[in-house]
Wavefront OBJ file of the C-alpha trace (Angstrom):
o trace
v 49.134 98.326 56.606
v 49.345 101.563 54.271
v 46.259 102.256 52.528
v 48.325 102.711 48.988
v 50.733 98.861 50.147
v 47.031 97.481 50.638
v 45.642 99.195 47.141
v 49.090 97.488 45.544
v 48.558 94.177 46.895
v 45.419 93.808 45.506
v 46.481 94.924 42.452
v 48.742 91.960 42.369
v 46.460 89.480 43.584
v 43.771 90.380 40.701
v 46.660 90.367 38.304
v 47.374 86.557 38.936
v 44.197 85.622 39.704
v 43.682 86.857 36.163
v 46.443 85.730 34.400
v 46.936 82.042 35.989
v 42.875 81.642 34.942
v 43.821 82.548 30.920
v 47.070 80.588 31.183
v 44.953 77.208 32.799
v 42.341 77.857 30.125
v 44.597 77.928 27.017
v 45.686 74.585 29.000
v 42.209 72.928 29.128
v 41.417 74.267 25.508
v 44.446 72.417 24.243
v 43.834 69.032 26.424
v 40.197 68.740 25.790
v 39.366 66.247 22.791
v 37.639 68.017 19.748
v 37.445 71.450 21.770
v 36.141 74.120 19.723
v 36.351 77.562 20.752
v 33.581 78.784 18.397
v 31.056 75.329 19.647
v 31.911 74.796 23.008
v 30.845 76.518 25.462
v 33.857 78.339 28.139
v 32.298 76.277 30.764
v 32.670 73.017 28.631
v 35.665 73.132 30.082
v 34.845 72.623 33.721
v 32.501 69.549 32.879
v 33.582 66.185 33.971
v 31.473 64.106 31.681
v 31.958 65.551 28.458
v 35.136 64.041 27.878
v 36.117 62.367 31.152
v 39.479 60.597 30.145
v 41.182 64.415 30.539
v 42.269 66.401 33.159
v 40.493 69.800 31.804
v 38.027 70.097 34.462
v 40.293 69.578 37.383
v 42.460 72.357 35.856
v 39.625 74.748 34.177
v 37.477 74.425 38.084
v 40.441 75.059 39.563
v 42.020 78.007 37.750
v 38.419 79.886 38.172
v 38.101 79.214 41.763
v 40.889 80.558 42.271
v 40.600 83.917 40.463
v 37.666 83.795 42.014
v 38.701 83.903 45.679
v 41.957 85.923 44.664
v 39.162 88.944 43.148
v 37.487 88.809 46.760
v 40.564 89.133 48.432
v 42.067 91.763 46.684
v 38.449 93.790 47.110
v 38.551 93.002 50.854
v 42.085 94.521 50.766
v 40.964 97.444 48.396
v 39.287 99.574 51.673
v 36.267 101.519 50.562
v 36.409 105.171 50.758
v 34.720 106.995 48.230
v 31.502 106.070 46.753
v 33.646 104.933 43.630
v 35.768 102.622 45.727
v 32.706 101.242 47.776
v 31.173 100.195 44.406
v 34.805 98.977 42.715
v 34.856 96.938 45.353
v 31.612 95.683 45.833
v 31.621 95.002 41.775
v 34.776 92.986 42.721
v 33.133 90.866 45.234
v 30.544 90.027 43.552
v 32.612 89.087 40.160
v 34.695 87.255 42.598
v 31.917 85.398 43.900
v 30.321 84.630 40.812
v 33.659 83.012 39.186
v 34.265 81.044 42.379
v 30.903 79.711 42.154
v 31.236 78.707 38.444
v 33.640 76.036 39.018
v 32.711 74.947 42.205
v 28.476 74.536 40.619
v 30.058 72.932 36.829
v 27.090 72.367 34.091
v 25.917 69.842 35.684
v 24.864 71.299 38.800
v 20.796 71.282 39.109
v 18.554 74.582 39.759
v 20.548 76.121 36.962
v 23.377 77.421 39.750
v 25.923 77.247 37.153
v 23.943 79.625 34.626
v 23.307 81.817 37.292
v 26.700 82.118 38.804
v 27.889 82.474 35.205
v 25.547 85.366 35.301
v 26.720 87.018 37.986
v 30.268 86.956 36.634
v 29.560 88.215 33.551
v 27.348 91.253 34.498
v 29.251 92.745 37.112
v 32.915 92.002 35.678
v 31.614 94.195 33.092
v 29.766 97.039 35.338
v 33.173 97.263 37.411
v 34.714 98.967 34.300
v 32.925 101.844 34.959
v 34.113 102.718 38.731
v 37.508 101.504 37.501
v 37.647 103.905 34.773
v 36.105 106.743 36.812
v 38.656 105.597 39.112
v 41.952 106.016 37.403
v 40.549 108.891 35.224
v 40.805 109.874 31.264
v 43.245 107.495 30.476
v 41.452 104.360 31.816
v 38.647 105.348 29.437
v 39.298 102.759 27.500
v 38.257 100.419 30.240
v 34.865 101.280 30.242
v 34.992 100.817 26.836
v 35.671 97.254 26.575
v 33.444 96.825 29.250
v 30.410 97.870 27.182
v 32.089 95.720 24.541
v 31.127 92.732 27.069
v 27.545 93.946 28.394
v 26.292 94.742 24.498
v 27.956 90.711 23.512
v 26.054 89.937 26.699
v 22.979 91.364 25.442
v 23.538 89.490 22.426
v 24.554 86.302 24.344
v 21.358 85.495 25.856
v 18.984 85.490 23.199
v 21.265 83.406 20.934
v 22.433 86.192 18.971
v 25.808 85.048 18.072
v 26.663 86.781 14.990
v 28.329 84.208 12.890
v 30.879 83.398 15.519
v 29.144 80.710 17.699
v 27.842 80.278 21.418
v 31.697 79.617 22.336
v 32.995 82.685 20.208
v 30.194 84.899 21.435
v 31.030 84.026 25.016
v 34.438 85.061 24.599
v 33.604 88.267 23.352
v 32.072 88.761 27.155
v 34.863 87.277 28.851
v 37.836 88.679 26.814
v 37.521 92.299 27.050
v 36.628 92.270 30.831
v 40.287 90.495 31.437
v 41.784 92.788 29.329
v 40.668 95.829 31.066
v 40.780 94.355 34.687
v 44.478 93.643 33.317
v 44.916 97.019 33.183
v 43.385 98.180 36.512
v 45.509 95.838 38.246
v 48.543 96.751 36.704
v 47.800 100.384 37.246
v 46.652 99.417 41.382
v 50.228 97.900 41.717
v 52.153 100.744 39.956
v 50.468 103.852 41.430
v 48.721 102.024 44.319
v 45.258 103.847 44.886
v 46.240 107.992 44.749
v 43.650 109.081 42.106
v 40.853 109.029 44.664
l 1 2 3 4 5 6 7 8 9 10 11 12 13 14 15 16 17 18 19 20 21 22 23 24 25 26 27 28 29 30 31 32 33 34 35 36 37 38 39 40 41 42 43 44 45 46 47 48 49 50 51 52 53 54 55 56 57 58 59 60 61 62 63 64 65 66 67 68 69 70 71 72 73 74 75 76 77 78 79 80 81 82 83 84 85 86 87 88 89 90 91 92 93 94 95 96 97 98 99 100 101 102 103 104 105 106 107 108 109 110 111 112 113 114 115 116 117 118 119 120 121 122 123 124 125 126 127 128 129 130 131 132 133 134 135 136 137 138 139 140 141 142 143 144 145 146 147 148 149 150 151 152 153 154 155 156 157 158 159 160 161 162 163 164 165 166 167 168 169 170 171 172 173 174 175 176 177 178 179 180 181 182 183 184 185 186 187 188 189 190 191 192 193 194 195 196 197
């Protein structure tokens, strides 16, 4: 297979990876009882017990497993080259890994494996804007950009510095702006393929 067919296909893969896990989410948000996106945390969603008579946490564990394993294989289809590329891609894995491991360890899971998978995700969705934006040049800028958005509400995150917008709110603030620009890398992977490097 074409180096720029394989560059395109995972493009597309990370695209609906991405957008089936937002889509599923708005899904559990709405079916979960008394769901509150600024008191709740994201991964409220993926517990069983908190409200067990709906289906959230089939759908919410499910839709992030999924992106997860979709990230991985569109990085294992993303061939290294470059240094940029080697670390795209290994800051794809990793993100990949980390979502995958969300739902499949829910809150509940002992040793703190969920917080640490959570973790994982977080940090390195938002370092991969960096070789992404290097990657596609001055007008993925912005990329890198939101990324920093989500490593400085990160920062923030941990040591319960929520700024008037709550745990859930805050979280978002991580996980938002890293779809958005990983949104735009895919989209850009499955228009142009992977020519700029």
């Amino acid at each position: 297979m074409r180096l720029d067919l394989r560059d395109r296909l995972a493009g597309l893969l990370v695209f609906i990876g991405l957008a089936e896990f937002m889509i599923l989410m708005i899904v559990a948000e709405a079916i979960y009882p008394g769901y509150s996106v600024s008191h709740n945390y994201i991964s409220d969603l993926g517990n069983y017990r908190l409200a067990p008579s709906a289906p959230h946490a089939l759908i919410f564990n499910s839709a992030i497993i999924v992106m997860g394993a979709l990230l991985v294989i569109g990085a294992i289809l993303f061939v290294g080259g470059s240094k940029t590329r080697n670390l795209l891609r290994a800051f794809m894995i990793l993100t990949g890994i980390g979502a995958a491991g969300v739902g499949v360890f829910t809150e509940t899971s002992p040793y703190h494996l969920h917080d640490i998978f959570s973790l994982i995700t977080f940090l390195f969705a938002s370092l991969d804007s960096y070789p992404a934006s290097v990657f596609r040049g001055r007008w993925s800028a912005p990329w890198a950009v939101l990324g920093t958005i989500a490593l400085v509400a990160l920062g923030l995150y941990i040591p319960g510095q929520y700024l008037g917008l709550g745990w859930g709110g805050m979280e978002r603030m991580i996980v938002y702006p890293n779809i958005i620009w990983a949104l735009g890398f895919s989209g850009s992977l499955m228009a142009q393929g992977g020519r700029n490097i």
